[in-house]
N, CA and C atoms as a LAMMPS dump frame, in Angstrom:
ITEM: TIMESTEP
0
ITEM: NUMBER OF ATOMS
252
ITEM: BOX BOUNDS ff ff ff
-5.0000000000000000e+02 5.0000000000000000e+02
-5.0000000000000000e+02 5.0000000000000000e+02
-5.0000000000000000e+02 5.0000000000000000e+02
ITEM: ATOMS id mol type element x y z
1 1 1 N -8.867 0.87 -5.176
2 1 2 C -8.535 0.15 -3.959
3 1 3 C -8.507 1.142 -2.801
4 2 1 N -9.095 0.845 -1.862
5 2 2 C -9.336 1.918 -0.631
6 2 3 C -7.53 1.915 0.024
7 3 1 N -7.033 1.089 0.385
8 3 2 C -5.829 1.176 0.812
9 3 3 C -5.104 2.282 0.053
10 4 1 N -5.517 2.576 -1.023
11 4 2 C -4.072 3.602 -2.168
12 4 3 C -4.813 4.723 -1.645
13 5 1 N -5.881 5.172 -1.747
14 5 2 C -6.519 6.684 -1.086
15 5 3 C -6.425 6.935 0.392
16 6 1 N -6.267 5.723 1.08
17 6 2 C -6.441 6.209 2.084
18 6 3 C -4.906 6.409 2.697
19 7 1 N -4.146 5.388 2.376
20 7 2 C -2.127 5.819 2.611
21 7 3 C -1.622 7.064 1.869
22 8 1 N -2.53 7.671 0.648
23 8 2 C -2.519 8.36 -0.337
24 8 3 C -1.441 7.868 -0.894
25 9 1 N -1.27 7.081 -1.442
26 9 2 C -0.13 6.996 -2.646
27 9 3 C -0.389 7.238 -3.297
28 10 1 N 0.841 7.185 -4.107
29 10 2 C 1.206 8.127 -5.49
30 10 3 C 1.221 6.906 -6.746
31 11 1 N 0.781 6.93 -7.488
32 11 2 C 1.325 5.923 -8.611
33 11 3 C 2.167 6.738 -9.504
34 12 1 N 3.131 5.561 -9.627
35 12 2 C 4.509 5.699 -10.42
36 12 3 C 4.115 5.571 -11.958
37 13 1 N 4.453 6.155 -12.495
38 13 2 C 4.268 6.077 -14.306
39 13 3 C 5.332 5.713 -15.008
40 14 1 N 5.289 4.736 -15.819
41 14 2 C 6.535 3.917 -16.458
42 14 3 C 5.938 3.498 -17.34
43 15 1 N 6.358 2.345 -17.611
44 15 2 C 6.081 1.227 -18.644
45 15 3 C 4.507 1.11 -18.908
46 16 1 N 4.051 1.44 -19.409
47 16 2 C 2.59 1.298 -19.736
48 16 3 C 1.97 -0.517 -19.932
49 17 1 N 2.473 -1.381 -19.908
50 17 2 C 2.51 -2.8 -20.46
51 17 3 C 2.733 -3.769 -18.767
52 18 1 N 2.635 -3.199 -17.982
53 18 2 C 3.05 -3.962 -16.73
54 18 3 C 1.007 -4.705 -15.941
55 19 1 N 1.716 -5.561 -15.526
56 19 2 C 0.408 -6.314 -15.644
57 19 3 C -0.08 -5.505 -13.615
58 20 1 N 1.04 -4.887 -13.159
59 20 2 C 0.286 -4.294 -12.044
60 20 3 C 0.425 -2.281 -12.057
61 21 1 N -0.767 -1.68 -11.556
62 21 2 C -0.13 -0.167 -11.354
63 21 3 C 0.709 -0.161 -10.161
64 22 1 N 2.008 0.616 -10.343
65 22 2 C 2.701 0.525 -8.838
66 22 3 C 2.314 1.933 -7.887
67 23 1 N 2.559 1.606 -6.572
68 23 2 C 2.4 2.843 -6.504
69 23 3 C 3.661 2.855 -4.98
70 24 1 N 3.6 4.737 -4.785
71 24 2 C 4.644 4.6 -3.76
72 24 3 C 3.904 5.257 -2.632
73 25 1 N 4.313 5.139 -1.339
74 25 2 C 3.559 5.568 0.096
75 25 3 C 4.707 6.649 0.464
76 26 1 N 4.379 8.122 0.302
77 26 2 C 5.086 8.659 1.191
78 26 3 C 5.036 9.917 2.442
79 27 1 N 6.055 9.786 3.376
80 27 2 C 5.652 10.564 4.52
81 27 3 C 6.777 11.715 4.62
82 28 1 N 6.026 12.823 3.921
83 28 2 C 6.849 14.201 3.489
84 28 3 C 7.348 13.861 2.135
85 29 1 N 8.836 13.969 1.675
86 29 2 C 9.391 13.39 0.68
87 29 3 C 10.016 12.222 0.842
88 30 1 N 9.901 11.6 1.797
89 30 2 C 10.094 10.439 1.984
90 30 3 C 9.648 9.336 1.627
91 31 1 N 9.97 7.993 0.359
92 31 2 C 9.242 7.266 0.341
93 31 3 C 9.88 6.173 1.025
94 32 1 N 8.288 5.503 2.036
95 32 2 C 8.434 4.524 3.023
96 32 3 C 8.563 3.466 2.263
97 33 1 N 7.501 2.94 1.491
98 33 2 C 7.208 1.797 0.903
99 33 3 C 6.335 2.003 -1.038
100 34 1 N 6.662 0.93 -1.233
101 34 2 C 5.955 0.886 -2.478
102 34 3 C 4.987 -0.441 -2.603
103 35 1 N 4.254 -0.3 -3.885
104 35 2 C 3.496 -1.512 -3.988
105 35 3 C 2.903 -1.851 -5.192
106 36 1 N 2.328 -2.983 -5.952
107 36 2 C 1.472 -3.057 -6.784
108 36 3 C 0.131 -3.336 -6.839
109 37 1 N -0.759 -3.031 -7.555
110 37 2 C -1.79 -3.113 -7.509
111 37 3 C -2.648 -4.011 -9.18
112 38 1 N -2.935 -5.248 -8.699
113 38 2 C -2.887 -6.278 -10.017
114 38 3 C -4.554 -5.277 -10.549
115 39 1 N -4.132 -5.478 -12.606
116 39 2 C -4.985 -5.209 -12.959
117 39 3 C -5.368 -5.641 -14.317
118 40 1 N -6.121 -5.389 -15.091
119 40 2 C -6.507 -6.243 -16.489
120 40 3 C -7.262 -7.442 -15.981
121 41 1 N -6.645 -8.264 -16.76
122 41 2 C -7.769 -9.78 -16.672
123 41 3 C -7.322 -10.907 -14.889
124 42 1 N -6.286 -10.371 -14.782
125 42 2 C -5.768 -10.442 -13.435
126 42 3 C -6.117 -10.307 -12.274
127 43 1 N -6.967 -9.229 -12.212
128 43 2 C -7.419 -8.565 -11.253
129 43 3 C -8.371 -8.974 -10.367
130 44 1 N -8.997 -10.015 -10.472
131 44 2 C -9.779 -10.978 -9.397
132 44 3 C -8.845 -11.671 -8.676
133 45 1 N -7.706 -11.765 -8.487
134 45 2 C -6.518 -12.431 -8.298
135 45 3 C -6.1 -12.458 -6.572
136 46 1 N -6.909 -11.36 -6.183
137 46 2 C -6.585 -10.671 -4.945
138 46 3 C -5.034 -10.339 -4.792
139 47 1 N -5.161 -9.65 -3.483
140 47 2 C -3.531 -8.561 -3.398
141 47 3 C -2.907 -9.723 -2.348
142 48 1 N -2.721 -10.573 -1.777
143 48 2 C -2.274 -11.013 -0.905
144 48 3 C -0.764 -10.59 -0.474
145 49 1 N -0.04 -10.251 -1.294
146 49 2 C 1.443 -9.211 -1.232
147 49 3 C 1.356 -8.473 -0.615
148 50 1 N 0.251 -7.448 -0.75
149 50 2 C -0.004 -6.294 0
150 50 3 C 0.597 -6.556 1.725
151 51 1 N 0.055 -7.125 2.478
152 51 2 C 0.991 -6.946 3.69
153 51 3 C 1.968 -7.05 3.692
154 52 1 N 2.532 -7.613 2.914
155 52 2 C 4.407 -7.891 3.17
156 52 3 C 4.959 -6.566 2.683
157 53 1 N 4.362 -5.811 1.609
158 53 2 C 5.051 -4.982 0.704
159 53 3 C 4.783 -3.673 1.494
160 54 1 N 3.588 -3.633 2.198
161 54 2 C 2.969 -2.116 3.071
162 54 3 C 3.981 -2.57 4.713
163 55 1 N 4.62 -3.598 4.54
164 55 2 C 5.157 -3.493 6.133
165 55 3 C 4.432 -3.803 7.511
166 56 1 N 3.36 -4.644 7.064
167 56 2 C 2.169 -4.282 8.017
168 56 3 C 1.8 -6.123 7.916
169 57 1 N 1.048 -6.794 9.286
170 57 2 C 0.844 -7.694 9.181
171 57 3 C -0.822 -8.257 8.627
172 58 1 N -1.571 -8.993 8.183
173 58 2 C -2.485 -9.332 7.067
174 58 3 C -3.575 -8.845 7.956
175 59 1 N -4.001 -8.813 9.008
176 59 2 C -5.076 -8.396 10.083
177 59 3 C -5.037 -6.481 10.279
178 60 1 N -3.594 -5.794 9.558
179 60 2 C -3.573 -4.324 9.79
180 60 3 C -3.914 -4.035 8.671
181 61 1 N -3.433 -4.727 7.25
182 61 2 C -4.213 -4.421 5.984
183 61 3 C -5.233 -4.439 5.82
184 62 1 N -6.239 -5.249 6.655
185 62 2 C -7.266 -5.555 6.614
186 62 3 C -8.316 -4.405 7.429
187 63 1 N -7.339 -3.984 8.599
188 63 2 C -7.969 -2.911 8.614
189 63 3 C -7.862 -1.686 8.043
190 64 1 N -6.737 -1.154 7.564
191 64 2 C -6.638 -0.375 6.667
192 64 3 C -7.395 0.096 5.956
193 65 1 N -8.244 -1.1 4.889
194 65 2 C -8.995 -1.697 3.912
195 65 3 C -10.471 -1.08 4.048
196 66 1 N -10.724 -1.838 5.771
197 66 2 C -12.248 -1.409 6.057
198 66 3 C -12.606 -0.234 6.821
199 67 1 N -10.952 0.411 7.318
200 67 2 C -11.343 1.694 8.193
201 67 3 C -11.166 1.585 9.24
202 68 1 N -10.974 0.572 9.948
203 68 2 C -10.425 0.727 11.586
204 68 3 C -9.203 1.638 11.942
205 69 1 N -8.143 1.311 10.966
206 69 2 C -6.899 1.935 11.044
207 69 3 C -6.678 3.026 10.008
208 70 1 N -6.195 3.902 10.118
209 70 2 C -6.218 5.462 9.739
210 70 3 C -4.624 5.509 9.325
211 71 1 N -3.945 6.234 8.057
212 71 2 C -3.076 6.89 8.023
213 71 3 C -2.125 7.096 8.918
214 72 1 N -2.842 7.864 9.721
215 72 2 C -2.028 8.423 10.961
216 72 3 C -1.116 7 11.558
217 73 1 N -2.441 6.45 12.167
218 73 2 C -2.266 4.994 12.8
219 73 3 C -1.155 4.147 11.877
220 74 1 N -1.123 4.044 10.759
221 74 2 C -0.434 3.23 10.163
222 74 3 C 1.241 4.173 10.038
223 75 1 N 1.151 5.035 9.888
224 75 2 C 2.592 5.658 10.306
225 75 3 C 3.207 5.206 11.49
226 76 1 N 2.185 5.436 12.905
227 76 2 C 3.313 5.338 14.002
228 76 3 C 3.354 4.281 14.049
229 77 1 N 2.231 3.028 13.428
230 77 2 C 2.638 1.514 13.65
231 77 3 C 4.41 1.208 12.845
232 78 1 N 4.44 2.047 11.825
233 78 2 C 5.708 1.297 11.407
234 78 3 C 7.078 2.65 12.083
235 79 1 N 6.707 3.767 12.375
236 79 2 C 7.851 4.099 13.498
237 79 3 C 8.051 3.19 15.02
238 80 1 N 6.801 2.829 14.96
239 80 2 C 7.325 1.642 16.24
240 80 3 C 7.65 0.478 16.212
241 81 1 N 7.711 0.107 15.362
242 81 2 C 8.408 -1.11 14.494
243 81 3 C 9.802 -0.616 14.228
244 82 1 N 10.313 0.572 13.801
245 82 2 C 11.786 0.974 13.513
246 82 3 C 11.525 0.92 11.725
247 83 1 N 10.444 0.813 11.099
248 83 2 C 10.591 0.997 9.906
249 83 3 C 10.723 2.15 9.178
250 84 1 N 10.416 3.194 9.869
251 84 2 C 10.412 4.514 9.573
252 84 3 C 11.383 5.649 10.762
């Protein structure tokens, strides 16, 4: 998923049996947000969670996704929001 390389998250390792990989977003040691990522037979399912869970509204994931919006960009969007 381009969104996990490009926020660079980290995936969390646990339970091997979970029907999503999770992963966490963070800025320094700070983690902002977390998320899942559906997979197995599931996985055509689409992410529609994804904006609620990244903090971000469905038109910023979207750019995220295709590259309009950058890392960077998506940090100060949620310090100017007060999420960070």
């Amino acid at each position: 998923m381009q969104i996990v390389a490009k926020l660079k998250a980290v995936q969390w390792t646990g339970r091997k049996q979970r029907a999503h990989d999770l992963y966490g977003v963070y800025e320094g040691d700070v983690l902002i947000t977390s998320f899942g990522v559906r997979r197995g037979s599931s996985k055509d399912a689409g992410h529609d969670h994804i904006p609620k869970d990244l903090l971000i509204s469905p038109k910023d994931a979207r750019d995220l996704a295709q590259c309009p919006m950058s890392r960077d960009e998506y940090i100060k969007k949620l310090k100017q929001k007060g999420k960070i």
